[in-house]
N, C-alpha and C positions, 0 to 999 in steps of 0.2 A: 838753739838747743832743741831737741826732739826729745820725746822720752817713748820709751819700744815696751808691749806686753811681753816682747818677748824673753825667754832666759839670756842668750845673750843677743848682744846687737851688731856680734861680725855680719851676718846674712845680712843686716840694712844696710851696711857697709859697703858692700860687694859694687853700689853704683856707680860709675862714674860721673854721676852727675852730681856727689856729696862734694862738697867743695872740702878741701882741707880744714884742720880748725872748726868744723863745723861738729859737734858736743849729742852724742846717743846715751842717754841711760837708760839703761833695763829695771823694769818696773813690773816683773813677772807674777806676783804677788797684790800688783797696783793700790799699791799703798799711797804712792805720790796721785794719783787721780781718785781715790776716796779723796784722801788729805784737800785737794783743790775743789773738790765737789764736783767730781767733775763724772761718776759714774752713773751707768745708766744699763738698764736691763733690756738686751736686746734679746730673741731669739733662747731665752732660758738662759742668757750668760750675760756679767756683769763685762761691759764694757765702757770706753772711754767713749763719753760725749767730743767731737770733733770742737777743737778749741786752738785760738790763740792768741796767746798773751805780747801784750809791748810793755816791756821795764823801761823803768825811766835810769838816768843814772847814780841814784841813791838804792836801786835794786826793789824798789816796791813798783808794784803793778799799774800803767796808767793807763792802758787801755785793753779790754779784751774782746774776744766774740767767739761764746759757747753756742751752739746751737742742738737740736736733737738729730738734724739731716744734715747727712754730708753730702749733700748736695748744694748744701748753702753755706756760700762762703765769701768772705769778705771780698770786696777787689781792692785786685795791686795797689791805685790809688788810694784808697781808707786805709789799709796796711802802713803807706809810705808815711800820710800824713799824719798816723797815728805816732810813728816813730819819731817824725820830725817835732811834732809835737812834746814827744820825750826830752827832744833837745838832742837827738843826734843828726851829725850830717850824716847826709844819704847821696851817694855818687852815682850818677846816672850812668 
């Protein structure tokens, strides 16, 4: 799941590279990234700190990684192991 500042999320959509099944919510108003704490003031404008979550399968949170730079970001492997850690399989 993604969530988009933007009003709607046909334009993120446009990719081919979204895999089907694959979940955009518009959050134009970013209410859900207050709500996560996840705002941050860039540039005179409140935007989203670069974040992301692994649910476990009860749907609470068991791992994340907020940062202030997007330029820092987890790797694939801390991702995977976070997930499998959740207790999902993960198919190579």
């Amino acid at each position: 799941m993604a969530i988009s500042a933007e009003e709607s999320t046909d334009q993120v959509r446009r990719g081919d590279w979204i895999p089907d099944g694959f979940v955009f919510l518009p959050d134009p108003r970013g209410r859900i990234i207050a709500d996560w704490g996840l705002s941050h003031l860039t540039f005179g404008m409140d935007v989203s700190r670069p974040a992301l979550f692994v649910l476990g399968p009860d749907g609470r949170v068991s791992w994340r990684h907020v940062t202030d730079n997007w330029r820092r970001r987890p790797s694939p492997e801390d991702v995977l192991r976070a997930v499998r850690s959740a207790g999902a399989s993960v198919q190579p």
